[in-house]
C-alpha positions as CSV (number, residue, x, y, z in Angstrom):
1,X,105.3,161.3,76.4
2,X,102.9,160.1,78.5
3,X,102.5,162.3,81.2
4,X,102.9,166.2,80.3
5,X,106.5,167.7,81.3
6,X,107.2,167.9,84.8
7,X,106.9,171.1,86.7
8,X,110.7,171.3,87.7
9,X,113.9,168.8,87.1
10,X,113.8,166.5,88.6
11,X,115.9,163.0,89.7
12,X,115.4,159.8,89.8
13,X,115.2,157.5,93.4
14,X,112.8,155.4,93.2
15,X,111.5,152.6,90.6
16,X,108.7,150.0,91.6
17,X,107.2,147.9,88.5
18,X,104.1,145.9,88.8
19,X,104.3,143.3,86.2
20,X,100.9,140.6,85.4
21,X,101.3,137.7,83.1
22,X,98.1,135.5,82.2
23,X,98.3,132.1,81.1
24,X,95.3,129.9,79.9
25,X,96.8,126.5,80.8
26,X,96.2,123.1,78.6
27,X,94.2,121.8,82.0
28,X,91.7,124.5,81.2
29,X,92.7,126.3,83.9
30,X,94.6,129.9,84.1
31,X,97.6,130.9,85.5
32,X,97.5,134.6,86.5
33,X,101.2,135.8,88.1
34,X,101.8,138.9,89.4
35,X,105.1,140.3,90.3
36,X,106.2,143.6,92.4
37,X,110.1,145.0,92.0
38,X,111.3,147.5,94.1
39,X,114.3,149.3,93.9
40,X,116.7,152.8,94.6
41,X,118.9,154.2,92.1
42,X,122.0,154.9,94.8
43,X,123.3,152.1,97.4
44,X,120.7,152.1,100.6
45,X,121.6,151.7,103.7
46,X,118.8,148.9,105.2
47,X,118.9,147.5,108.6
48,X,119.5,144.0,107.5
49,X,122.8,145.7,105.2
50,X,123.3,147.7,102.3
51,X,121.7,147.3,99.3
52,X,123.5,148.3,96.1
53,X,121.9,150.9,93.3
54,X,119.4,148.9,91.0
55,X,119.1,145.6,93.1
56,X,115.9,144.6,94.1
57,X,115.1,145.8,98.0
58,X,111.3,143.6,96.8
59,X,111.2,141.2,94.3
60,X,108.0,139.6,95.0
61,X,105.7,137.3,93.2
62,X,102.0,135.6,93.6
63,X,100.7,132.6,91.3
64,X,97.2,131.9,91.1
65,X,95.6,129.3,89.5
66,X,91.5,129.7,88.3
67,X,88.8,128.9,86.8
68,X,86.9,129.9,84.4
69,X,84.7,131.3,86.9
70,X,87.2,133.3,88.5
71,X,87.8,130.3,91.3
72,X,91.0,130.2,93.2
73,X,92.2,126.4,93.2
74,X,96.3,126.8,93.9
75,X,98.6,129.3,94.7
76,X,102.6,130.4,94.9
77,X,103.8,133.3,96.5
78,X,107.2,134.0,96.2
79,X,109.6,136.6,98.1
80,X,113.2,136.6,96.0
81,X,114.2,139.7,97.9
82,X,113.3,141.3,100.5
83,X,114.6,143.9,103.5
84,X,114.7,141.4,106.4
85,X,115.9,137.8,104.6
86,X,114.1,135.3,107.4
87,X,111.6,137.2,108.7
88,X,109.7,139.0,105.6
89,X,109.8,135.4,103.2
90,X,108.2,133.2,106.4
91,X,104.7,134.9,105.3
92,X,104.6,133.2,101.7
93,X,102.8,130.0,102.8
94,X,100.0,131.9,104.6
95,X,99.1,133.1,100.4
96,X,97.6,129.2,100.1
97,X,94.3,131.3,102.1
98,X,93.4,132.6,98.9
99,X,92.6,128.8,97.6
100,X,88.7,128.3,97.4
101,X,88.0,132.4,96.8
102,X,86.4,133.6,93.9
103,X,88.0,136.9,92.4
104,X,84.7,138.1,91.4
105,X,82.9,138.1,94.7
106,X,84.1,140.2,97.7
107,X,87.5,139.0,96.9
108,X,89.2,142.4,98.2
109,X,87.1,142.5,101.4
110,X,88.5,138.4,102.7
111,X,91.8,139.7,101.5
112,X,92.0,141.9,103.5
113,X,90.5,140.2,106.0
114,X,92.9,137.4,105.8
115,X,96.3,139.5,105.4
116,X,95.7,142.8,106.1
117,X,98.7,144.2,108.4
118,X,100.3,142.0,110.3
119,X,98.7,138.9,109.0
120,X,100.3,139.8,105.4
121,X,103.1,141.2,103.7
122,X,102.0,144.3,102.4
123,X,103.1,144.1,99.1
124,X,102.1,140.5,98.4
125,X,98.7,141.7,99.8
126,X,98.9,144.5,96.8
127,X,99.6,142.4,94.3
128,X,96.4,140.3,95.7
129,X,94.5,142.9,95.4
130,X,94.6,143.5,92.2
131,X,94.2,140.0,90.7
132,X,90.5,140.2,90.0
133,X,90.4,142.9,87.6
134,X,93.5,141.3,86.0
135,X,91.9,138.5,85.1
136,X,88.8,140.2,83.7
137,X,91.4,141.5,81.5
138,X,92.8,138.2,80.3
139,X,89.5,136.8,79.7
140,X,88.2,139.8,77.4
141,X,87.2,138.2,74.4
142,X,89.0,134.5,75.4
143,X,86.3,133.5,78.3
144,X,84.1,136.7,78.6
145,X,82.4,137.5,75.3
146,X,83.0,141.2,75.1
147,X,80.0,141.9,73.3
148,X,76.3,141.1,71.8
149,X,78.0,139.4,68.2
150,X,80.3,137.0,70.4
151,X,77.4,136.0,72.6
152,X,76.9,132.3,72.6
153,X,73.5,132.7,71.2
154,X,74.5,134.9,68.4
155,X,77.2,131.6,67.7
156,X,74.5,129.4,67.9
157,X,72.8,131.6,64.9
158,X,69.9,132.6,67.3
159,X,71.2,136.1,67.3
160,X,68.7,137.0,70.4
161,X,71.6,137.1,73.3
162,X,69.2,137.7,76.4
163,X,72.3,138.1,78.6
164,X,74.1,141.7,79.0
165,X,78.2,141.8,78.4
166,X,79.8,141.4,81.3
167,X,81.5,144.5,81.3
168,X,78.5,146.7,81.2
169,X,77.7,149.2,84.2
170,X,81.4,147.7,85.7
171,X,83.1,150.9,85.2
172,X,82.4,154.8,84.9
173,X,83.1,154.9,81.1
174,X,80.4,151.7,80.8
175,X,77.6,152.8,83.0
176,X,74.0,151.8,81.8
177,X,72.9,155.4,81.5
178,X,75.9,156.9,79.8
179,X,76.8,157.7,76.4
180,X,79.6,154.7,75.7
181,X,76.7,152.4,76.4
182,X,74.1,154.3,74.1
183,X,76.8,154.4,71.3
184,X,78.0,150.6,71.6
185,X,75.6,148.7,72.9
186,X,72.1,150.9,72.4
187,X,70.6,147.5,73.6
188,X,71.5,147.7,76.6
189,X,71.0,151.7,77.7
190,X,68.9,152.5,80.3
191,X,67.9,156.2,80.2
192,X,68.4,158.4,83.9
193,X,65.3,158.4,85.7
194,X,63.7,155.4,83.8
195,X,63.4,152.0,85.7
């Protein structure tokens, strides 16, 4: 079990999955696709009717296309269900804004800029929001050399990579001064207090 038993019993209401796909494209470029479901496990009553047990009240989608550096050069959004059919689904060409960002540099903050509230729908805006570290994930070890032995010098039989790996000090776990770093990569640790 994943999470330890729960406190009481407990039922059901409520399922929302968060699905990402990545695809590295024949072009060179990636398709990243994200997908949000929402849905109740008894009929509910919506203003725009009723929706059944176990169909979607959100089924939405975003499609990016990128680069290899992380640049945004097309995009789909797509809204297969939503609470207010007309209204919510007029919102999806807006998502074309995102063309011309780079996920890897303030990405969240023109996101935000550019949808947040009314300017958006909130849960295409979510799924925006957590594109970038998707696609660090799908470029682990494809694009991103995950560490020193993968580095293009070390291909090259140099074996002197003067560039750190990416993920270093991106995360808690992978911080400069901590012990993951001193364990993994001693190369790269940089003791507390030492500049």
């Amino acid at each position: 079990m994943f999470f330890s038993p729960p406190a009481s019993r407990r039922a059901l209401k409520h399922q929302r999955a968060i699905e990402i796909d990545a695809y590295a494209r024949d072009d060179g470029l990636w398709d990243i696709e994200a997908r949000i479901r929402d849905s109740k496990t008894s009929d509910t009553a919506l203003s725009s009717g009723t929706r059944p047990a176990g169909m979607p009240i959100h089924d939405l989608g975003l499609r990016i296309s990128i680069t290899t550096e992380f640049e945004i050069v097309a995009v789909e959004a797509v809204s297969a269900a939503v609470p207010y059919p007309g209204y919510c689904n007029t919102i999806t060409p807006d998502y074309n804004k995102l063309v011309g960002l780079n996920l890897l540099k303030q990405f969240r903050y023109h996101v935000k800029s550019r949808f947040g509230e009314i300017q958006g729908c909130t849960h295409l805006t979510e799924l925006a929001q957590i594109l970038p570290t998707a696609a660090v994930q799908a470029f682990a070890g494809e694009v991103i050399k995950m560490n020193e032995a993968g580095s293009k010098e070390a291909d090259e039989g140099t074996g002197d990579s003067q560039q750190q790996p990416f993920q270093l000090n991106r995360c808690h776990a992978l911080k400069l001064d901590g012990a993951a770093v001193a364990t993994y990569y001693p190369r790269w640790v940089k003791l507390s207090g030492v500049a």
